[in-house]
N, C-alpha and C positions, 0 to 999 in steps of 0.2 A: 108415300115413301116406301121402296120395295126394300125392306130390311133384310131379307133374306140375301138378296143382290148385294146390299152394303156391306153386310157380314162376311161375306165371300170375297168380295174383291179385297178385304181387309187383310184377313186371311193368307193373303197371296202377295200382299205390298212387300211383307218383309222377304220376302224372296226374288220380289222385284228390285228392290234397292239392293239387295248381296250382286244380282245378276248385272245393275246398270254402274256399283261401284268395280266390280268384273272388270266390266266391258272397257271402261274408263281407262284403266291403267293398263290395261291390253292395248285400246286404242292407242294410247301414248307412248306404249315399247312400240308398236311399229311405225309408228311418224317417226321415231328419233332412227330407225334402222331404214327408213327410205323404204319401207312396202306399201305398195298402192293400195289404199282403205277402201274397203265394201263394208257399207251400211246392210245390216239384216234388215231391219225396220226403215220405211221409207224414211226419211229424214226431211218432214215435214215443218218441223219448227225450229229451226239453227237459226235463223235470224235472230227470236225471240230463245236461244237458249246462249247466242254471242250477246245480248244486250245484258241478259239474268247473269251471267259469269261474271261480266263488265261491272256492273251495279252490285256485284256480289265482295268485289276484288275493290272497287272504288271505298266502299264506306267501311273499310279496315283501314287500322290505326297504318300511320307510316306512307298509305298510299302516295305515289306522286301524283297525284289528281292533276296537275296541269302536263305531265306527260300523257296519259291515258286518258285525258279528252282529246288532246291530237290526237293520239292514236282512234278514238271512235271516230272520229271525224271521216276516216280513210277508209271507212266499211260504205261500200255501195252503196249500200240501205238507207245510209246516214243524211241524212238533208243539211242538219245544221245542229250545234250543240252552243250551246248560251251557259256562262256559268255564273253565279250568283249563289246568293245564301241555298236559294232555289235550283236545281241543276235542269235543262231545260233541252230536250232532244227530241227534233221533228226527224220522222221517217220522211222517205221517198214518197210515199204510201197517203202520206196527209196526218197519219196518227201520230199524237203529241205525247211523250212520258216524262212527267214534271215530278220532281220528287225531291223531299231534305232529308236529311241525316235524322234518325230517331236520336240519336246523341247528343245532337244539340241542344234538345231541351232537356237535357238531366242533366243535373249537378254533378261534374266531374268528381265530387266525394264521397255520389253514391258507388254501391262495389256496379251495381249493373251500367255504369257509364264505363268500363273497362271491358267489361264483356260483349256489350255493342259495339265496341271496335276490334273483337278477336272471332276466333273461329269459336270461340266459348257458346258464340249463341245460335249455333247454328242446334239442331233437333230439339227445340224446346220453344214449341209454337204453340203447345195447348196450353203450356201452366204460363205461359207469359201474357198470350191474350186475354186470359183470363184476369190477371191481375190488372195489366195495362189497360183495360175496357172501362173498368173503373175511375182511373186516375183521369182519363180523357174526359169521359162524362162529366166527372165533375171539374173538371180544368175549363172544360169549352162550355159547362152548360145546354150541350145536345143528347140526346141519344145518341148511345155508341151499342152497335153489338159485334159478336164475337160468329162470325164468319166460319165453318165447316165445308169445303168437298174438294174436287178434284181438280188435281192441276198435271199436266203435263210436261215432259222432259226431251224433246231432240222428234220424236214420235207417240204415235198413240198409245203403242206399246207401252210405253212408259209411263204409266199414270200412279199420282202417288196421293196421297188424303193429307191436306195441311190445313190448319187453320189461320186468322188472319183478323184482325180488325178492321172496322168499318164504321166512317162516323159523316158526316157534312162540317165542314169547316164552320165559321165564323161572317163566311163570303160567299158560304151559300153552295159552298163546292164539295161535291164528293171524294171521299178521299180513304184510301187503306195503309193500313200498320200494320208493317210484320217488321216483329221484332229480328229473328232470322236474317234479315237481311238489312237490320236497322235500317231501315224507310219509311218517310211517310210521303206515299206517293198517290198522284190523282185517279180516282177508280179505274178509268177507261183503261190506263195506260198499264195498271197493275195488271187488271184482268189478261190484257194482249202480254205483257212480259211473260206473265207465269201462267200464260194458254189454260185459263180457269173454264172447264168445260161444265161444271154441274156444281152449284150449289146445294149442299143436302140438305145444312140446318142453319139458321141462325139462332142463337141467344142474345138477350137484351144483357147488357149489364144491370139492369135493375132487376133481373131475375137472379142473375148472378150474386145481389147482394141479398136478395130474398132466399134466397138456396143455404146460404152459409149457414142457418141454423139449422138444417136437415141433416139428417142421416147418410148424409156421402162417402165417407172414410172408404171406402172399400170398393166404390164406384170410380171407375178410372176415369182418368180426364177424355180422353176420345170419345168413350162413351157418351158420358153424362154432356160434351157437344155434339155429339149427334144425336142422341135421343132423350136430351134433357126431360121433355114435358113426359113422354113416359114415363121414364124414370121418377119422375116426380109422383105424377098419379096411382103407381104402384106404391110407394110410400106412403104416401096418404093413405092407399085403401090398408096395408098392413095396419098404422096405426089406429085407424077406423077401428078394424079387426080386434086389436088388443083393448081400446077403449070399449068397445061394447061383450067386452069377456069380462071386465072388472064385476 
């Protein structure tokens, strides 16, 4: 892992996000005034950034979900959409994106079944996966870990660092949770949505639960998923350090 590389591009994210929320609402004063839009950045991935909006806009509270599956229907790209507990969209392409609602399985009396149907839970990927990683493990009885790198937005230009869950179902299927966009959807089809180009790190949730009596407080959540096991070993060697001072 090139750290130096990861620290940099990091670096640079929050400036990427001020420039891509920019563009965004620029973008949209001139569709509504009728001026012909030039992409700066090739605009490589709009299939895969109209399906992310889609499935962004769908698992909020109120959606009219049986509107806005006809309307997926009506995108070129679209082959077929099946609805069920399961939501269930073949591209033109062959690729399958199966996915439920992260809401469904929480108790509407938790407070975070209200925020997985608001925009509430959108920028809070690292402190959810972390806790969610847990509860899935022991819910499913698999390994679950917590997912760190890169994903992609309309072009390359646009890359931004999320994290995500990651576990194999009960049926032997792989499968990812991001709270953010309350889904739990089939790997393949995550990966192709949110154009995941480079995984940096994972962490297990059983390290996760091994970690909680350490010395974190001060170590930010980005970090300590991306460079967990350092982090950890540097710890260790400080206490090392003070144990052989007594």
């Amino acid at each position: 892992m090139d750290f130096k590389k990861i620290e940099k591009e990091i670096n640079k994210q929050a400036k990427r996000e001020e420039q891509y929320d920019k563009r965004k609402v620029k973008l949209a004063q001139d569709v509504v005034k009728g001026k012909r839009i030039f992409f700066g950045p090739k605009p490589i991935y709009m299939k895969e950034e109209a399906i992310r909006s889609w499935v962004r806009n769908f698992t909020q509270k109120d959606a009219d979900t049986s509107k806005m599956i006809e309307d997926l229907k009506k995108f070129s790209f679209v082959e077929s959409v099946e609805k069920g507990r399961t939501i269930k969209i073949v591209l033109t392409d062959g690729e399958v994106i199966e996915f439920n609602m992260f809401s469904d399985y929480i108790n509407p009396e938790e407070p975070t079944y209200d925020e997985l149907l608001s925009s509430g839970r959108e920028q809070k990927c690292c402190e959810t996966s972390l806790v969610f990683a847990n509860i899935f493990e022991q819910g499913l009885g698999t390994s679950t870990d917590v997912a760190t790198g890169w994903h992609h937005r309309v072009a390359d230009k646009f890359k931004f660092l999320h994290s995500w869950i990651e576990f194999t179902d009960q049926d032997g299927k792989e499968k990812c949770a991001d709270y953010t966009l309350n889904i739990i959807m089939n790997k393949e089809g995550f990966y192709r949505m949110q154009c995941i180009s480079e995984v940096l790190n994972r962490v297990s949730a059983t390290k996760i639960r091994e970690d909680r009596s350490k010395e974190l407080d001060n170590v930010e959540l980005k970090m300590y998923l991306l460079y967990r096991d350092q982090i950890i070993e540097e710890l260790e060697r400080r206490q090392k350090g003070r144990d052989d001072g007594r």
